[in-house]
Structure formats: C-alpha cells, structure tokens
C-alpha positions as CSV (number, residue, x, y, z in Angstrom):
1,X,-60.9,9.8,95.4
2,X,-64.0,10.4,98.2
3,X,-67.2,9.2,95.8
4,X,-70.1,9.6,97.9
5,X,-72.1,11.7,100.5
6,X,-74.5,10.4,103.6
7,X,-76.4,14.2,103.5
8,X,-76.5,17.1,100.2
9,X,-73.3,19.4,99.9
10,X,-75.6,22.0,100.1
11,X,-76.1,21.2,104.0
12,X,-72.6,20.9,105.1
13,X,-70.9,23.4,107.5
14,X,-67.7,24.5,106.9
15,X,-66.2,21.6,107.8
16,X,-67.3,18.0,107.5
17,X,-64.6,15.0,107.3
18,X,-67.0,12.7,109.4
19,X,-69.4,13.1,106.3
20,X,-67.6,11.5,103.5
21,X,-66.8,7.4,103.0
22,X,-63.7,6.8,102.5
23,X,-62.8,8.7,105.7
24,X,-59.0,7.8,106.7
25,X,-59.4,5.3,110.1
26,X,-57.6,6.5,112.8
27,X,-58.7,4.4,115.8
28,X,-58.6,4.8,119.3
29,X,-55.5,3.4,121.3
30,X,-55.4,2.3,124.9
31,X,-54.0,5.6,125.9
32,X,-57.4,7.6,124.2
33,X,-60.1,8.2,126.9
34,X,-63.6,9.0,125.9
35,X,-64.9,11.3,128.4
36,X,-68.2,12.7,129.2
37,X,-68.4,16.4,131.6
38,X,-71.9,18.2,132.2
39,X,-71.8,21.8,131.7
40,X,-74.7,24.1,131.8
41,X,-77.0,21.3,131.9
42,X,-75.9,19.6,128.7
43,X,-73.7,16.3,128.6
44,X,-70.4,17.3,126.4
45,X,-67.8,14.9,125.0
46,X,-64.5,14.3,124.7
47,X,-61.2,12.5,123.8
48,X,-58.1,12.7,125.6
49,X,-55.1,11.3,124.8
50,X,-52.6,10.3,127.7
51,X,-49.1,10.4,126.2
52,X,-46.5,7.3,127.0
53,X,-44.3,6.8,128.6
54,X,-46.2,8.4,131.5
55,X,-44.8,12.0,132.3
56,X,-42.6,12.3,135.0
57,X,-43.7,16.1,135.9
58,X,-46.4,18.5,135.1
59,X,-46.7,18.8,131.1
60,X,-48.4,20.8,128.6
61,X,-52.1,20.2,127.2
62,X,-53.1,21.3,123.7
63,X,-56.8,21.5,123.2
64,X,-57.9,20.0,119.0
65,X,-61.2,21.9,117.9
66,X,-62.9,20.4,115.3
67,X,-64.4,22.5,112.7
68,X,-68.4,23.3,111.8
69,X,-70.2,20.5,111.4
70,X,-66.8,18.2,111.9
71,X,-66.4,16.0,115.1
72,X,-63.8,15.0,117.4
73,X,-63.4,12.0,115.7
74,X,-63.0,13.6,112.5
75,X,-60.6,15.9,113.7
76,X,-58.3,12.8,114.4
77,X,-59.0,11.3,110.9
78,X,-58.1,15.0,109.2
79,X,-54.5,15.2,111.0
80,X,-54.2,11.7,110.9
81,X,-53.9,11.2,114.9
82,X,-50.5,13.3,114.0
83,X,-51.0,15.4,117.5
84,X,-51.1,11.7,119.3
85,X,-48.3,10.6,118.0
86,X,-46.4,14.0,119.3
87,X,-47.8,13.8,122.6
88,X,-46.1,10.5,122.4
89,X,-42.7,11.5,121.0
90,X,-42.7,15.2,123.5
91,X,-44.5,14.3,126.8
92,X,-48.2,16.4,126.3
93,X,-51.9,15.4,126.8
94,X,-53.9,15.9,123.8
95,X,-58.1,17.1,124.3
96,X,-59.7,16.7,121.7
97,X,-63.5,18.1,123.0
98,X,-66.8,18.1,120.9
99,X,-69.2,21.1,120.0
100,X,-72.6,20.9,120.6
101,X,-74.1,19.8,117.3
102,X,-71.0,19.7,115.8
103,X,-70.2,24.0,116.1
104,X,-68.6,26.1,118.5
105,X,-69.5,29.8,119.4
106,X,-66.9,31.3,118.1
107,X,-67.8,34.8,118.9
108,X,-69.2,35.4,114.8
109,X,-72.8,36.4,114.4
110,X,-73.5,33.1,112.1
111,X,-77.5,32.7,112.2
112,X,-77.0,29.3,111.0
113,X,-74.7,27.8,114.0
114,X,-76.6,26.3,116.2
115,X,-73.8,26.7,118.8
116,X,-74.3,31.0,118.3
117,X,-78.1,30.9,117.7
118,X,-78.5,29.2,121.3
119,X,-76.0,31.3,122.9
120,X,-73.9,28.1,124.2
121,X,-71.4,29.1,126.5
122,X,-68.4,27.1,124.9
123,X,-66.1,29.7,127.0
124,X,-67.3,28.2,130.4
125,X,-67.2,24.5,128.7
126,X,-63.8,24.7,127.5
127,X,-62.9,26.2,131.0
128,X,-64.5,23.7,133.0
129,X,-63.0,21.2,131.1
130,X,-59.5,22.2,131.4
131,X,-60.2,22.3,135.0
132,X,-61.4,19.0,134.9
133,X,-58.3,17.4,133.5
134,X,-55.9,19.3,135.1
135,X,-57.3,18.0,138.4
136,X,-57.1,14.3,137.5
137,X,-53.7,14.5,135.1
138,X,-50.2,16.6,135.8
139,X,-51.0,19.6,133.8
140,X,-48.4,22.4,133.7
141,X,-50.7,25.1,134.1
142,X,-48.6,27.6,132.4
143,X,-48.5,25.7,129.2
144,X,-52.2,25.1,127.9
145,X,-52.7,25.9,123.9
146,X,-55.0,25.6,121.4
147,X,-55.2,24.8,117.6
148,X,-58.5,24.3,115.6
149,X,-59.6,24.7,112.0
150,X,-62.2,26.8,110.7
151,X,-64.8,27.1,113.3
152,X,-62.3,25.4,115.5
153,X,-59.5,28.0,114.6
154,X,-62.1,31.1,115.2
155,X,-62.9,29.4,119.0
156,X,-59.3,29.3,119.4
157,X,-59.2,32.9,118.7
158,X,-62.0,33.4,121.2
159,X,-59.9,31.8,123.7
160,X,-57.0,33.6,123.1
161,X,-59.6,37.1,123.6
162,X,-60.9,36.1,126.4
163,X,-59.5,33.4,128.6
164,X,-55.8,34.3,128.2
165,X,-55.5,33.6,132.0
166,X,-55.5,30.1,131.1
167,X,-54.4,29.7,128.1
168,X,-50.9,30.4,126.5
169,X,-51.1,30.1,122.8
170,X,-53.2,29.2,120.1
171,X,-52.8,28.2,116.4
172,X,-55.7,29.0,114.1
173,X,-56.1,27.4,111.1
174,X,-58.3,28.6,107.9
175,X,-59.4,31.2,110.6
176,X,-59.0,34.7,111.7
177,X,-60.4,37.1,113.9
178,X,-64.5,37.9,113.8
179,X,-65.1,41.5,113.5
180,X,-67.8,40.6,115.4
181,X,-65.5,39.7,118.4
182,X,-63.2,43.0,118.3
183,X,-65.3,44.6,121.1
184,X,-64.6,41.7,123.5
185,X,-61.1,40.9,122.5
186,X,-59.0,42.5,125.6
187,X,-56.8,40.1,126.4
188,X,-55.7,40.4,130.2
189,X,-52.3,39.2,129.2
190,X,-49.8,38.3,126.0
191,X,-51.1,35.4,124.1
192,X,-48.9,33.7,121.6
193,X,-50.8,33.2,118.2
194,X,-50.2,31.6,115.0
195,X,-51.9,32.0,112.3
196,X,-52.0,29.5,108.9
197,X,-54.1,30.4,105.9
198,X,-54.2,29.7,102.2
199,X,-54.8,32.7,100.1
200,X,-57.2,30.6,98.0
201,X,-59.5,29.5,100.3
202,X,-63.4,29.8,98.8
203,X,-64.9,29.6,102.3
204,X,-63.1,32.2,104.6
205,X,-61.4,34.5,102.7
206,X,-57.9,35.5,103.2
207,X,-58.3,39.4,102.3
208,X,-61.1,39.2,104.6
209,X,-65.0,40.1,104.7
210,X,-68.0,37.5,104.4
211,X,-67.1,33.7,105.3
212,X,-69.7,32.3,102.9
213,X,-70.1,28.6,103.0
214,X,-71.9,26.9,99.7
215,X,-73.6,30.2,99.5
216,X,-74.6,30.8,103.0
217,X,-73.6,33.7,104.9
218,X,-71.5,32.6,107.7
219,X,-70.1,36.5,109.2
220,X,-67.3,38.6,108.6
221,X,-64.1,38.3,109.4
222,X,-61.0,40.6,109.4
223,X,-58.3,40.0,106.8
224,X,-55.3,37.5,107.9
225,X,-52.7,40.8,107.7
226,X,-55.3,42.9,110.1
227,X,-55.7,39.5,112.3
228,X,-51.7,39.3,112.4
229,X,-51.6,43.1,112.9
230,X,-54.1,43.4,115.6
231,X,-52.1,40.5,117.7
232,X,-48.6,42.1,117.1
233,X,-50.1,45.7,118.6
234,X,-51.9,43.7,121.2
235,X,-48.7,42.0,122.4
236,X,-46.6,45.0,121.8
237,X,-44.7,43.4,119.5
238,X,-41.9,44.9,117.4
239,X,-42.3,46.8,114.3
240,X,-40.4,44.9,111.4
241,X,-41.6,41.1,111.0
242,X,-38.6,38.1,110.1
243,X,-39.7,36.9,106.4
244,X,-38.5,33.3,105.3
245,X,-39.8,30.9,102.9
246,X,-40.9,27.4,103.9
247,X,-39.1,24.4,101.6
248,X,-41.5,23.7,98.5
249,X,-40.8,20.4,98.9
250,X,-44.0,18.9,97.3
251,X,-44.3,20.7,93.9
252,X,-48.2,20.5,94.4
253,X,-49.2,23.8,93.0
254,X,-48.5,25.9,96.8
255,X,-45.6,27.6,98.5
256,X,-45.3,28.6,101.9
257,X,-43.9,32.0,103.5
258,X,-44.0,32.9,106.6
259,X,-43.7,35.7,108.5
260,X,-42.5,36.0,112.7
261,X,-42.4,38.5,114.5
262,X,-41.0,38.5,118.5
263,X,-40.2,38.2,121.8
264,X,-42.7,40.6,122.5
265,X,-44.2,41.3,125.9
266,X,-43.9,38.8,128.2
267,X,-42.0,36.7,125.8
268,X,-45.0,36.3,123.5
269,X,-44.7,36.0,119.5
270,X,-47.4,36.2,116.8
271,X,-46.5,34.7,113.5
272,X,-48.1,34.4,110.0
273,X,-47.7,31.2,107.4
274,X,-49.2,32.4,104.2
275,X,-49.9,29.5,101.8
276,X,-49.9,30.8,98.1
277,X,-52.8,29.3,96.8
278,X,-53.9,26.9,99.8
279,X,-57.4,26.1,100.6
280,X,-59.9,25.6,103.6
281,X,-57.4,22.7,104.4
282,X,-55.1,21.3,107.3
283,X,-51.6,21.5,105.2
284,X,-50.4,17.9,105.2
285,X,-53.7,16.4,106.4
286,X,-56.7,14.9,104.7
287,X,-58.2,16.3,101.6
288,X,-61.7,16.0,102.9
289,X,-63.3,17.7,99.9
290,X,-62.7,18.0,96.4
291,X,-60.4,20.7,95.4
292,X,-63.4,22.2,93.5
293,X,-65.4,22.5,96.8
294,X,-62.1,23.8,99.6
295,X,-59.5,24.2,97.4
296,X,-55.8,22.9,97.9
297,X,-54.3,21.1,100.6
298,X,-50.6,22.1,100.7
299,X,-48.1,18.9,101.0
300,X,-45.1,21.3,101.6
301,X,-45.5,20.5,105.8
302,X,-47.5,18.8,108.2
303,X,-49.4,21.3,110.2
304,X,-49.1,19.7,113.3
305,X,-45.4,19.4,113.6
306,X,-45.3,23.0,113.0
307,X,-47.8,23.7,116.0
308,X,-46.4,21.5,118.1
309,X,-43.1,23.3,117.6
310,X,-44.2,26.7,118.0
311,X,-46.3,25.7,121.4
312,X,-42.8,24.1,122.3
313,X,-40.9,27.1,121.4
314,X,-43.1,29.6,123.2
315,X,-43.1,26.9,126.7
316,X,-39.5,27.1,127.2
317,X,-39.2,31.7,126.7
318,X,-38.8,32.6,130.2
C-alpha cells in the first residue's frame, strides 16, 4: 500500500509516480547513460539505455515519455525497467527523455502545463535528440517509435501528426488524440499507431470530451473509437477491423479486447486494446495511485511486451 505524499493530491498532474514513497527502485545499470542536449536555449535530460550484447547492425530506438508531472525516472519505476530488459532480450536502444518541468506539449490547449503555456517546442527537442543519438549509436533509421502515457501518450500522438518522417509508430497509452491538434494532424506518411485505454479511466475519458485532472480542466480530447477511426482513414486502412479477446488471465476485475485492423498503406496498421474497466494505468505496471484516485491497473498483460511486439511486427512489413 503507497501511505504518504511529499506535495497535496490536489497539485498533482496527471501523472506522478516520482511523488509517492514507496516508489518501486529500478536503478540505473552500466548500460543507462544520463545525457544532457541543449535545445532552444534550455538544458534537457535524458536516459538512454544501450542494449547488450552490443548490436551488430543498425537497430531500432523506441522513445519512453513520461506522463504530466512524472519523470524519466519514474517512467522506469512505472514499467518496472520492463522496456530495458527488451532492449536486452531484441537488440533496441531505449530513450527515455525528460519534459521540461515534468510536461510535454502535447498539442492540447491545457492552461495549467507549463510545457503549453510557454510554448516549448518539444517537437524540435525530441527531433534534435533523435538526431543526436542516431549520430553517436547504430540507429536504423526506418525503425524509430514511440510509447508514452497520458501526457506522454498525447506527445506521442503529436509525433505521429507531425514528424512522421521520422518516426514509424507510436503506442499511446491512457491517451488519445486532442481535438485541439486535428488542424495540424496531416501526416506526410503512414504511421503505425496503437492505442491502449481503460474504459474507466476518471482522468481522460474513454468516450471522450474534457480530460479533467482532480478537478482541473486539462482539454478535450476525441473519443478512443474516433482516435482509432481517424488513424484507420488516415492510413487508408480497410473497412472491417479483426476482433479477439486478450486471455483474462488475472481475474482482477478487467478484460481485455482488442481490435486490429491492416496492412494498410505502406504496410501500416492501427490497432485498439480496449480494457473493460481499466484506469489511468500502464497494464501490468505500478499502481502509482490508489484505485480511488486512477482507477484499475489491469494484470491481464504487461504493456510493454505488447508494444514491443507490435513495434517489432510493423519493423519487419516490407
């Protein structure tokens, strides 16, 4: 059980695992590198993970956001350096970057993100960034993703709007797309996307409208069909969708169904895992707030081997 605070609930963002004690301890190995690049004036952080046995060839990188008013550090306690451990097993670099004061510009008008209310050009960050890395470390250049929750999934979904030239697929969690960010979501090519929600999640809701964090308006959002709707039309995708269930393999109150739908152009898929009554939670990750507060974390899979598999399927369509 998490028993205490180090700020009110009332001041937390939408997500906060570096707030609570009791925070799982995932520490940093000898393959982690803590990097520093200066963009627009402003030191930004970093951690990378190398993967080992060194790659032979050029590999994929998959960019970790953290959500609002989370950390990078957090980010590895809430999948429980899962991603690492992947990188390890399949031969990818992990980035795991920071947001200025813990946010991202995610593309939402959110007057209380610090990231949106000065205008901080996360694009050109994340950019530099993964120009940075891929010039010091074999990066296959046609395999960069990214995953994120919350804030981290919606910056994700930026990416996938508007640097699709660099980026192949992204996995949003607890996220969807802004309605704020349909005029300037024109990809200039097929982006793969994934998309993993709970229906019960009291922060951004499924059906869509306000996010609305401990009472604070935090903007609107499409629904999670409309989000996987607007991707399928945007990568021409076909009509009918595959259905299947995920295994409820927990018996923790959530079940799992997923829907896929693909090849479409350029080999691109868009796919939807709907969790029946999940929360504002990584599935198989920490529960960094009390049900009462985020709802339900679903034990039924472990997010990241499911991103990782999808990035993975998506790297090898021709």
């Amino acid at each position: 059980m998490l028993v205490c605070f180090r700020r009110p609930v009332l001041l937390l963002l939408a997500l906060s695992p570096g707030l609570f004690c009791g925070r799982p301890r995932v520490d940093l190995g000898p393959n982690d590198i803590e990097g520093t690049l200066t963009h627009a004036g402003q030191e930004r952080e970093y951690i990378l993970h190398s993967p080992r046995p060194e790659p032979a060839g050029r590999v994929p990188l998959v960019l970790v956001l953290h959500g609002g008013g989370g950390d990078m550090r957090g980010m590895l306690s809430l999948t429980g350096g899962r991603f690492q451990e992947l990188a390890d097993q399949h031969g990818f670099y992990v980035l795991y970057p920071q947001g200025l004061e813990k946010s991202w510009n995610d593309g939402r008008l959110d007057p209380n993100s610090y990231a949106h209310q000065n205008q901080i050009d996360d694009i050109g960050f994340l950019t530099r960034l993964i120009e940075d890395i891929s010039f010091r470390y074999p990066i296959d250049q046609a395999r960069i993703f990214s995953t994120g929750i919350s804030n981290g999934g919606f910056m994700s979904m930026r990416l996938a709007c508007q640097l699709s030239e660099r980026v192949r697929g992204i996995a949003a969690v607890t996220a969807q797309l802004a309605r704020d960010q349909l005029e300037f979501c024109h990809p200039a090519r097929p982006v793969s996307v994934l998309l993993i929600n709970g229906t019960e999640d009291p922060l951004v809701p499924y059906d869509g409208g306000q996010v609305r964090v401990f009472g604070s308006d935090r903007g609107e959002v499409l629904s999670t069909r409309e989000t996987y709707d607007f991707w399928r039309h945007a990568n021409a995708c076909p009509v009918a969708s595959r259905e299947s269930d995920l295994p409820d393999t927990a018996q923790d109150s959530t079940t799992a169904h997923r829907f896929d739908s693909g090849p479409c152009r350029d080999g691109s898929f868009v796919s939807l895992i709907r969790i029946q009554g999940g929360g504002h939670t990584w599935p198989g990750g920490w529960q960094y707030f009390p049900e009462s507060l985020i709802g339900r974390t679903s034990r039924d899979f472990q997010a990241a081997d499911l991103i990782w598999k999808f990035f993975e399927e998506i790297s090898t369509t021709p």
